[in-house]
Residue frames as qw, qx, qy, qz and C-alpha x, y, z in Angstrom:
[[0.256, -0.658, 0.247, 0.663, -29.03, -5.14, 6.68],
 [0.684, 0.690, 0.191, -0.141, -29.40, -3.86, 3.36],
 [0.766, -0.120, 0.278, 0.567, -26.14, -5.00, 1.34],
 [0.234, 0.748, -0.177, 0.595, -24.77, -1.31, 0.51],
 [0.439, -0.769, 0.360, -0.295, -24.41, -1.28, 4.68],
 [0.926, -0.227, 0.193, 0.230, -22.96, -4.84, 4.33],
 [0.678, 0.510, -0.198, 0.490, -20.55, -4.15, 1.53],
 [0.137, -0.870, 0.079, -0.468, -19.93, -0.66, 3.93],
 [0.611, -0.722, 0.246, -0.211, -18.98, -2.78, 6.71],
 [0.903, 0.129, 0.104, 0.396, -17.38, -5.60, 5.06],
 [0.373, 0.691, -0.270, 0.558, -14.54, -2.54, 3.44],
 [0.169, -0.864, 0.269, -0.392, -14.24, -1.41, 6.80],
 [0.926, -0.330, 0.173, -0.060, -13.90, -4.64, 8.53],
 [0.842, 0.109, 0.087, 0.521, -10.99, -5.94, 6.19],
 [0.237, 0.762, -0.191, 0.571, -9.09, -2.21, 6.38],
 [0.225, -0.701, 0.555, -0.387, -8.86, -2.64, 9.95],
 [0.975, 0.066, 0.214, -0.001, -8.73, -6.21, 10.11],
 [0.575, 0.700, -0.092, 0.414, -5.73, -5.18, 7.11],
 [0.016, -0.855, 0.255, -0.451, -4.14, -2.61, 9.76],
 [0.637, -0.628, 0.365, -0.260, -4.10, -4.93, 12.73],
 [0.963, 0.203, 0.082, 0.156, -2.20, -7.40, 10.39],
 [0.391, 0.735, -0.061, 0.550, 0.37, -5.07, 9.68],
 [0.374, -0.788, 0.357, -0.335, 0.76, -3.84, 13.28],
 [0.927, -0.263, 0.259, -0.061, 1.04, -7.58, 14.56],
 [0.848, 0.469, -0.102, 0.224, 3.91, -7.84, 11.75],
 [0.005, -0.854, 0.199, -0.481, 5.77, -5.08, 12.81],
 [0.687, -0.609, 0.356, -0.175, 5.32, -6.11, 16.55],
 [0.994, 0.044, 0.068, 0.078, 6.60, -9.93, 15.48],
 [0.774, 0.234, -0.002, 0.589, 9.68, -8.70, 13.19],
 [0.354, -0.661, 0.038, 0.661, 10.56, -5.32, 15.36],
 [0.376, 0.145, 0.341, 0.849, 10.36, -3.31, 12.31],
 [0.133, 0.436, 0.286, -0.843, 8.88, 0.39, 12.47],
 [0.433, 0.728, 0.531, 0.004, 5.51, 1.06, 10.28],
 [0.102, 0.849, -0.135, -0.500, 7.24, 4.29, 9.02],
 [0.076, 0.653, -0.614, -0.437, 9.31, 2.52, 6.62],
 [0.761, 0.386, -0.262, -0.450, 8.47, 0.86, 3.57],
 [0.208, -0.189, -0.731, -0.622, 6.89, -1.96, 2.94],
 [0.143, -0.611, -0.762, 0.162, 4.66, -1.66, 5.50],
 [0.061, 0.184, 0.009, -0.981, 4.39, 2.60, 4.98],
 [0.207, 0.099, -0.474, -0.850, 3.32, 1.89, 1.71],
 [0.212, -0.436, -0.874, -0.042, 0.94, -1.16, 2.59],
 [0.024, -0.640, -0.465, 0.611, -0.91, 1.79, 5.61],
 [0.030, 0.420, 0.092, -0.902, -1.03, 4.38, 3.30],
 [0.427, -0.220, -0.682, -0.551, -3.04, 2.29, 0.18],
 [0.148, -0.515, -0.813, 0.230, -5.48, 1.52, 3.62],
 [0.038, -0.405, -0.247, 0.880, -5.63, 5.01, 4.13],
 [0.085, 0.086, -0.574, -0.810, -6.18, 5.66, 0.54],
 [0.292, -0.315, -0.797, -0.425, -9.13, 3.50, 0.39],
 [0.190, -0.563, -0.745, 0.302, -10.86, 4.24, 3.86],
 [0.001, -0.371, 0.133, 0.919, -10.36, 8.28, 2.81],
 [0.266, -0.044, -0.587, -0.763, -12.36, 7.60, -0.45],
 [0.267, -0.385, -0.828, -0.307, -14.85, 5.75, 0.91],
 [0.233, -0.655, 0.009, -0.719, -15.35, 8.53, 3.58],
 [0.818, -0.494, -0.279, 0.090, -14.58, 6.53, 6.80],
 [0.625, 0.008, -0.204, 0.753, -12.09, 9.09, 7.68],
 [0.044, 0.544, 0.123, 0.829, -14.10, 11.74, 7.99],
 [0.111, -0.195, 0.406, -0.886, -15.78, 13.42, 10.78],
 [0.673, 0.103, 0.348, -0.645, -18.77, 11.61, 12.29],
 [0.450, 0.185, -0.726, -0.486, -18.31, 8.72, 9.69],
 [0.767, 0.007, 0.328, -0.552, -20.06, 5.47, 10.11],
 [0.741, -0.532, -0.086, 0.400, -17.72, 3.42, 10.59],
 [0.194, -0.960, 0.135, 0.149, -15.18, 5.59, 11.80],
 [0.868, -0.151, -0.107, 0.460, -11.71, 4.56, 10.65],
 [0.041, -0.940, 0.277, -0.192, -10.21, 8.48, 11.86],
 [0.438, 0.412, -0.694, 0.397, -7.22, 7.97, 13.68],
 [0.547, -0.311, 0.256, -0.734, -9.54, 7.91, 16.77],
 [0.897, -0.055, 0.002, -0.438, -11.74, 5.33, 15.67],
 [0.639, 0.453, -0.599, 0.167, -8.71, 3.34, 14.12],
 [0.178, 0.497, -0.594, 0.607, -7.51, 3.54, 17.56],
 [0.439, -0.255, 0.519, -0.687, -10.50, 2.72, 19.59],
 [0.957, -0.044, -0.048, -0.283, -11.57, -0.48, 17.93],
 [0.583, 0.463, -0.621, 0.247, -7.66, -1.73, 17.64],
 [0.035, 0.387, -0.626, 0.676, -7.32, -0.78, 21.40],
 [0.723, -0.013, 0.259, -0.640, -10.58, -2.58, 22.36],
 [0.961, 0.088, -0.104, -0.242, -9.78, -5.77, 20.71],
 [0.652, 0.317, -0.562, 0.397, -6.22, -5.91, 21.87],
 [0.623, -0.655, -0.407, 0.134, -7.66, -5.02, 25.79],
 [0.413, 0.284, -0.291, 0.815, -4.90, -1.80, 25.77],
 [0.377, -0.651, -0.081, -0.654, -7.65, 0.10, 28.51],
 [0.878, -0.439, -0.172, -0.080, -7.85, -2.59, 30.75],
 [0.874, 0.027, -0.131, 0.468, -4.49, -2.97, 30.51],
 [0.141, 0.481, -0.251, 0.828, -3.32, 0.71, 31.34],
 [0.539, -0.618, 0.101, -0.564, -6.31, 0.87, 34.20],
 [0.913, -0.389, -0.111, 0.052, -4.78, -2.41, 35.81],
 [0.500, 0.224, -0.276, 0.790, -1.10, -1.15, 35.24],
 [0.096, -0.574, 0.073, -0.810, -2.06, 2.35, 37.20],
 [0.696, -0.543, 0.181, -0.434, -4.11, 0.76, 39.99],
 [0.951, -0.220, 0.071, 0.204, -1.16, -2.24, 40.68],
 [0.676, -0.113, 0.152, 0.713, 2.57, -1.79, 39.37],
 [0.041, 0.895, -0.025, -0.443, 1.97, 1.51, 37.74],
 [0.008, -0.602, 0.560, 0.569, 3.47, -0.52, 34.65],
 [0.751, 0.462, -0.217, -0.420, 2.07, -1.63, 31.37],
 [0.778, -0.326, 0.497, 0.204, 3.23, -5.18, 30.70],
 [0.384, -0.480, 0.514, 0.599, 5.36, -5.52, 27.52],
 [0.289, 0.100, 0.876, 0.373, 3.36, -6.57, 25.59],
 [0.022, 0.832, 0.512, -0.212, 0.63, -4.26, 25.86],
 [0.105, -0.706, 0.172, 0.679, 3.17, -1.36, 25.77],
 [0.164, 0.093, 0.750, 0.634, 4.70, -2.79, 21.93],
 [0.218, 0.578, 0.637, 0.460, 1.27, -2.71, 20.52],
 [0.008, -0.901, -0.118, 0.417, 0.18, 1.11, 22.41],
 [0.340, -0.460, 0.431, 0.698, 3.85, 1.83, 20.56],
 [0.277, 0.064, 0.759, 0.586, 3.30, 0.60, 17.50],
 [0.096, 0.811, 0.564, 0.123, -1.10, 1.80, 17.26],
 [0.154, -0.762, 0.012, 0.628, 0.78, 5.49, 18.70],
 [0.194, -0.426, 0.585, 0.662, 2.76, 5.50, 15.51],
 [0.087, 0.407, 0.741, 0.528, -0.08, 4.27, 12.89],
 [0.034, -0.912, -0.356, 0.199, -2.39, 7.50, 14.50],
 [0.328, -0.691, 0.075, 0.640, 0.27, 9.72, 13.77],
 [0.306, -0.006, 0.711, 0.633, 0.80, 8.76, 10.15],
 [0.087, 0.615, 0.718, 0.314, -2.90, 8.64, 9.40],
 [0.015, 0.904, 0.327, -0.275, -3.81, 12.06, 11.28],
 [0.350, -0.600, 0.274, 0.665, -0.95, 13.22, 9.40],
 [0.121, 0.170, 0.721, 0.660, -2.05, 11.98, 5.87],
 [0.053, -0.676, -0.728, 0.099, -5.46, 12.79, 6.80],
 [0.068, -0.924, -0.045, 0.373, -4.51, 16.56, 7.05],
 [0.155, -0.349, 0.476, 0.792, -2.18, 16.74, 4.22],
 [0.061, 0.469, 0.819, 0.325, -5.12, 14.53, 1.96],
 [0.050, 0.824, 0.549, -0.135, -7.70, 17.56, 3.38],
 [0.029, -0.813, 0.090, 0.574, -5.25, 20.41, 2.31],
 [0.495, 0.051, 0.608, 0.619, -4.07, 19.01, -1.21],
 [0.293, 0.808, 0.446, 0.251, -6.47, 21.52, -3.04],
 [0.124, -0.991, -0.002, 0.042, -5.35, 24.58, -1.59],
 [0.179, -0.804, 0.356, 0.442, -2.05, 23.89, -2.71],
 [0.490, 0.046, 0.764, 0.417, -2.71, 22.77, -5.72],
 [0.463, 0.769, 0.389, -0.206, -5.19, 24.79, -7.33],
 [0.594, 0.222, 0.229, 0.738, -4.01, 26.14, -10.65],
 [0.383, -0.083, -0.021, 0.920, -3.41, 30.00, -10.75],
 [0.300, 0.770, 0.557, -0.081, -6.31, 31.80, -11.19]]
């Protein structure tokens, strides 16, 4: 691997590596990601995976809210865990549910910055 694709992965790695700290905090001390300090911590992640273009469409790696979502939910087993809740009790165990909660609520934030961050020109441009 030629070390621009390492560095490339390394950023991404520690941003979500960075994110799933932050959730796990949250989860631990029951406090909501919406409010600061952990806003402000998600939205300098954003900040940096946005610049480096890992927010964009098709990126390589992906951290969209999507991707963000499918590697979190893949290393915390939240699939398995809904497809065994549905075929047995028809309920998520508690622990599973907290982190769906908590990954529901960092997708919202980011697809929300993500779509103000892609409209800031157009309402900023100066008068022509």
């Amino acid at each position: 691997m030629s070390s621009s694709l390492n560095e490339t992965s390394n950023l991404a790695t520690r941003i979500v590596d960075r994110l799933e700290e932050i959730i796990l905090l949250a989860e631990r001390e029951t406090k909501p990601l919406e409010l600061d300090p952990l806003r402000k911590e998600l939205f300098e992640l954003f900040v940096t995976a946005n610049g480096a273009g890992y927010t964009e469409d098709d990126s390589d790696p992906d951290l969209s809210a999507d991707g963000i979502c499918r590697t979190l939910g893949s290393r915390w087993g939240l699939a398995d865990a809904a497809r065994s809740a549905v075929e047995s009790t028809g309920r998520i165990p508690s622990t599973h549910l907290s982190k769906m909660r908590l990954l529901w609520s960092l997708m919202r934030m980011w697809m929300e910055w993500t779509y103000a961050w892609s409209r800031w020109e157009e309402f900023h441009r100066e008068a022509e």
